[in-house]
N, C-alpha and C positions, 0 to 999 in steps of 0.2 A: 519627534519621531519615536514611534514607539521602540523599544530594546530588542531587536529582534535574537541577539546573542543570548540575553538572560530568558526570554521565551524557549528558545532551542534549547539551550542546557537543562531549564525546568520541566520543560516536556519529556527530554531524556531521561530525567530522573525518575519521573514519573513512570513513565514506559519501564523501563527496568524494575522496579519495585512492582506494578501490576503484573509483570510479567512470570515474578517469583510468585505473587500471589497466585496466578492458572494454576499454575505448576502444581503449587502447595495443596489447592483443591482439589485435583486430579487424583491426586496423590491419596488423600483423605476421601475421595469416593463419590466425587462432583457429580459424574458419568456425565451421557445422555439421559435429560430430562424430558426433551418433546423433539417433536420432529416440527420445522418449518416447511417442508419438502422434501422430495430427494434427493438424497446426498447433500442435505442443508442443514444440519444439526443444528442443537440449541443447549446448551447445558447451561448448568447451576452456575457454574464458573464465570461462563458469557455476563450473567447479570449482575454476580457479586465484582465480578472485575470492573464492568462500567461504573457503577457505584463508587466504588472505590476512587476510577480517575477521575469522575464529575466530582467528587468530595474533594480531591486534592485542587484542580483548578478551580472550581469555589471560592476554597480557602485563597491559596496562590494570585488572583485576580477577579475579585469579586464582583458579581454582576454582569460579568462577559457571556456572550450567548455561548451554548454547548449546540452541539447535535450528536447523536450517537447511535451507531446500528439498529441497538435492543431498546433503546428509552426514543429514540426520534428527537424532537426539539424545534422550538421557532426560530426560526430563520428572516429578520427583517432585512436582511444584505446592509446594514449598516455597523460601525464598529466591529469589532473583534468576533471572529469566531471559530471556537475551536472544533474540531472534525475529526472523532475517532471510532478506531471499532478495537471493541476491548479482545475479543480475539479472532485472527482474519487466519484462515485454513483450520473452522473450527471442527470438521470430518477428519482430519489428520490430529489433532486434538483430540476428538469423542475417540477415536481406535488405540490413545496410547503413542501417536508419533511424533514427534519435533518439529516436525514442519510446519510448525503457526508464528506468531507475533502479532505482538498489540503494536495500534498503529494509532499516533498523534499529530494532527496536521493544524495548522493555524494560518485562517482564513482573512485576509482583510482588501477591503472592496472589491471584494469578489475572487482576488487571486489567491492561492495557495503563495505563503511566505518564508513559513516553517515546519518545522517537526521531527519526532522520531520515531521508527522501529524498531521494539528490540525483541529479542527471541531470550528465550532459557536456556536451553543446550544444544548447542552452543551459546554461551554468551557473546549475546555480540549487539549492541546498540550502533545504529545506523542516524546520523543528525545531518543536518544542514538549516542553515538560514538565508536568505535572499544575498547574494553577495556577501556570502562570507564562506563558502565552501562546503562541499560535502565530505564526510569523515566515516571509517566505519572503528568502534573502540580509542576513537579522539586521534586514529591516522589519517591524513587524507587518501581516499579516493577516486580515481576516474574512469569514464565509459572505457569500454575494449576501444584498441584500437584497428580492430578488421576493418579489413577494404575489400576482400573478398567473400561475397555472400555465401558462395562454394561453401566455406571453409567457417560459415557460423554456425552457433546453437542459438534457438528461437524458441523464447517458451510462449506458447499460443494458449491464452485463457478461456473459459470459458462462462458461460452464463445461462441459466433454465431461464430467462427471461428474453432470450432469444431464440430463437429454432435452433436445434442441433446441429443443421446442415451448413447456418452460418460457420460454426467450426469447424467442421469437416472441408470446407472449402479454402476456408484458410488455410486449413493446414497441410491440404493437396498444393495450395499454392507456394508455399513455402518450403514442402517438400521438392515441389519440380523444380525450384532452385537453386538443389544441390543440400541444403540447407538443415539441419538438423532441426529435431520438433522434441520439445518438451513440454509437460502441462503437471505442475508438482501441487496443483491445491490451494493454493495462496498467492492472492495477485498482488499483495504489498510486497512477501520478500523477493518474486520474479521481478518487483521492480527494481528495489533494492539493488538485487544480484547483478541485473544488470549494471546500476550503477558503479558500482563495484570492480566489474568487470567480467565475470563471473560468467555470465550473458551477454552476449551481444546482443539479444534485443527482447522486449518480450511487448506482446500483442494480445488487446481483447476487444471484442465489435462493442461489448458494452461493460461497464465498471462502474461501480456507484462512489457518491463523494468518500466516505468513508475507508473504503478501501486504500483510497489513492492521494491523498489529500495531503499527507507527509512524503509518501512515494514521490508522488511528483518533484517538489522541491531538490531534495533528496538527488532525482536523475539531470535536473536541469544544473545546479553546483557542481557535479560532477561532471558537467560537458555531455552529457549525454543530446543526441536530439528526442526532441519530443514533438506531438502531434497540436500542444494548444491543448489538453485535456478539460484544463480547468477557466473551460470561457462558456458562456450564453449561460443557459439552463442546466450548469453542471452541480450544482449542489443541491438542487431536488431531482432532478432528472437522472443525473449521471450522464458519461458521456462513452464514444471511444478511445482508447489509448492506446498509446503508441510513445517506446524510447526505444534509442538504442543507441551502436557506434555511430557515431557522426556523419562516415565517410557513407555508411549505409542508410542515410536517411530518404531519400528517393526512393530507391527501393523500399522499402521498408511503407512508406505513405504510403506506395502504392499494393501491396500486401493488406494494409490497415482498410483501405476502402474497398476492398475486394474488386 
């Protein structure tokens, strides 16, 4: 059986170390280099950061399939694969903000098993492994414990690869709940945060593997409910996602399928 503990802690290390790398480029004058679309940035960073963590899982486990945001990769669904995006809220990045993290997820037959997120500033590395727990800085943590939706925050993601109005409906629906709405840029650390607790729930109609791939793990160790993100055609396609508190999870599915 593969290590799944020594995966997790390598991935975290890894995250953390690319993560000081953004930073360091940003810093030295990375910027906005191209636009993918709107409000879809791409910098110098995005590709020297992916490089960097493809060179270190190389090294680390050689031979193992990659896939990643900015570089893509082959995908046979067999054996190990790892599934990153070297930096996820990279418009909160391109302007100068915090609100990003590089996100490490590791893939096998088909399920998401591990991974981590870590951010810069704040330091804060996010890990979990399949039955072994989720942690944020090597403490445990778990979903919120609300049972009243009244009285949650809900970060509603969103995606130019779906209609606008998809979000907007969701998040009238979530608003008529009583429900708080939030939408920070970055759907790895809304998951995260969730996990965490931070959030009680966070929702998007669509999310690519990349993004969610560590996230996922990440919310399920930590008791979170989730929707099944990472099943069918979720690592070319991408899919919907959906965590949150537990007691909230009904509601919450039915929010997710509008």
């Amino acid at each position: 059986m593969t290590n799944l503990a020594h995966r997790r802690d390598t991935a975290a290390a890894i995250a953390i170390e690319a993560a000081a790398l953004a930073a360091r480029l940003r810093t030295e004058g990375g910027g906005v280099a191209s636009l993918k679309g709107a409000q879809d940035f791409i910098t110098e960073a995005d590709g020297a950061t992916e490089r960097f963590i493809r060179a270190r899982l190389e090294r680390d486990f050689p031979g193992e399939a990659i896939l990643g945001e900015e570089m893509g990769g082959a995908v046979d669904g067999t054996g190990p694969l790892w599934v990153l995006d070297p930096i996820d809220g990279t418009s909160n990045f391109s302007r100068g903000g915090s609100r990003w993290c590089v996100s490490i997820g590791l893939v096998m037959d088909g399920r998401a098993v591990a991974g981590a997120v870590a951010r810069h500033a704040p330091a804060e590395i996010y890990a979990a492994a399949e039955g072994l727990g989720a942690t944020l800085n090597g403490a445990p943590i778990r979903a919120a414990p609300t049972t009243d939706i009244s009285r949650a925050i809900i970060e509603c993601g969103w995606s130019l690869r779906l209609p606008i109005a998809e979000f907007h409906r969701m998040a009238a629906a979530v608003t008529a709940r009583g429900a708080g709405v939030r939408s920070g840029g970055s759907g790895a650390l809304g998951l995260v945060e969730t996990a965490a607790g931070r959030l009680d729930a966070y929702l998007e109609r669509h999310i690519n593997a990349w993004d969610a791939a560590a996230a996922i793990v990440i919310a399920r160790e930590a008791g979170c409910w989730t929707n099944g993100f990472d099943s069918g055609d979720w690592i070319a396609s991408g899919n919907p996602i959906g965590v949150g508190a537990p007691a909230l999870g009904a509601q919450l599915a039915t929010l997710l399928q509008g």
